[in-house]
N, C-alpha and C positions, 0 to 999 in steps of 0.2 A: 239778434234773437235766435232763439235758439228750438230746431224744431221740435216738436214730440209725437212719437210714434204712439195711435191709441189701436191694442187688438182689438180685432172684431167681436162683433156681442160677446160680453163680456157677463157675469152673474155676479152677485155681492162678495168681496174678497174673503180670502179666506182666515178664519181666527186663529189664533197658535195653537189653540188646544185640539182642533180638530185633527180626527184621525181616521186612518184608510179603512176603506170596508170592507176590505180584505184579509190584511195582516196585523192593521191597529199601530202600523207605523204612522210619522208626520205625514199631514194631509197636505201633496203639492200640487192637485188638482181638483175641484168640483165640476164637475158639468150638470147643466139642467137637461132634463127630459122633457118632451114635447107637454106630458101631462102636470108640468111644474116640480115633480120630484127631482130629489137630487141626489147628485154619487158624489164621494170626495176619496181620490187616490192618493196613495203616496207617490214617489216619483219611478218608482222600479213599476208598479202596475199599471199605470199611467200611459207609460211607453208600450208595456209588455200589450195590452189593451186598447193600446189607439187606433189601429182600425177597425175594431169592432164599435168604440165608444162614440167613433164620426157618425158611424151609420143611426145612430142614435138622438144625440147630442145638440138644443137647439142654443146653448151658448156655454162658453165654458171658460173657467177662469184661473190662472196661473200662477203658480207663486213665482214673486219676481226672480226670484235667484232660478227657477226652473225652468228648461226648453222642454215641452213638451212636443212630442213628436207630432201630433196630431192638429199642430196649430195650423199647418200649413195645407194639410188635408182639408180643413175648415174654411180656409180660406177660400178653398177652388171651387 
């Protein structure tokens, strides 16, 4: 058997067509807001933004091919 790693609160994955709210590139992150809104990054703002977006952030969800920096922020 083979084990599987699941991230911590996680929000609804994300669609292909979604895009950053920033630059309008591919979206390879969402995070929820405590109030239920939502943000979705690309991967360059993502990172550029992760420790502001923790202090925020009550679940957030990844595209698989992306690390985002902020996961481990999340964790602790």
């Amino acid at each position: 058997m083979t084990p599987t790693l699941t991230p911590p609160a996680t929000a609804a994955s994300l669609a292909a067509d979604e895009r950053c709210d920033r630059c309008n590139a591919a979206g390879k992150l969402r995070v929820t807001l405590a109030g239920g809104s939502e943000l979705v990054f690309c991967g360059h703002h993502a990172n550029k933004y992760a420790n502001d977006l923790v202090k925020i952030a009550v679940q957030f969800k990844a595209d698989p091919e992306f690390t985002w920096r902020g996961a481990d922020l999340m964790a602790n």
